[in-house]
Structures are given as C-alpha cells and as structure tokens.
C-alpha positions, 0 to 999 in steps of 0.5 A: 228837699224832703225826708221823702227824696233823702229817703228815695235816694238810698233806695235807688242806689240800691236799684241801680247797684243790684242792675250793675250787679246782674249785668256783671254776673250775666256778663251783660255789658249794656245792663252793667253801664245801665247801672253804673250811669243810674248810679252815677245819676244817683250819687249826683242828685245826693250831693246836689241835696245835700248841698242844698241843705248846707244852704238852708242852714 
C-alpha cells in the first residue's frame, strides 16, 4: 500500500462522518446508515493496510 491510499483514508472518513453527521441533524435516517456503513468500509480497509504493512516488515 501507498502514501497516497494512507493518505485517502482519512479523508474519506472525514466524508463519510460529515454524511452521518447531516443524516442526524436532518434527522434523515437513510443518510445516516449511508455514512455509518461508508465508515464502517473505511475503517476496514484501514485495517486491512495496515495489516499489510505489518507483513511487509
């Protein structure tokens, strides 16, 4: 994995946090579960690289 996706993931979890953010202030329930599952994706794919990068070593 590259600096660019280690970079890409924060971003997107900002994204996806704002989404859940305006589904709760809008009191959109479909937005909401949007961002959390986009989060929840996120948070994976973080993990799967850094354990990746644990292997690399």
């Amino acid at each position: 994995m590259g600096a660019e996706d280690n970079a890409k993931n924060p971003v997107e979890d900002l994204a996806d946090n704002a989404k859940k953010t305006f589904g709760q202030a809008d009191d959109d329930e479909d937005l909401k579960a949007a961002g959390q599952g986009d989060q929840i994706k996120t948070h994976s794919k973080d993990g799967k690289e850094r354990t990746e990068n644990l292997l690399d070593e």
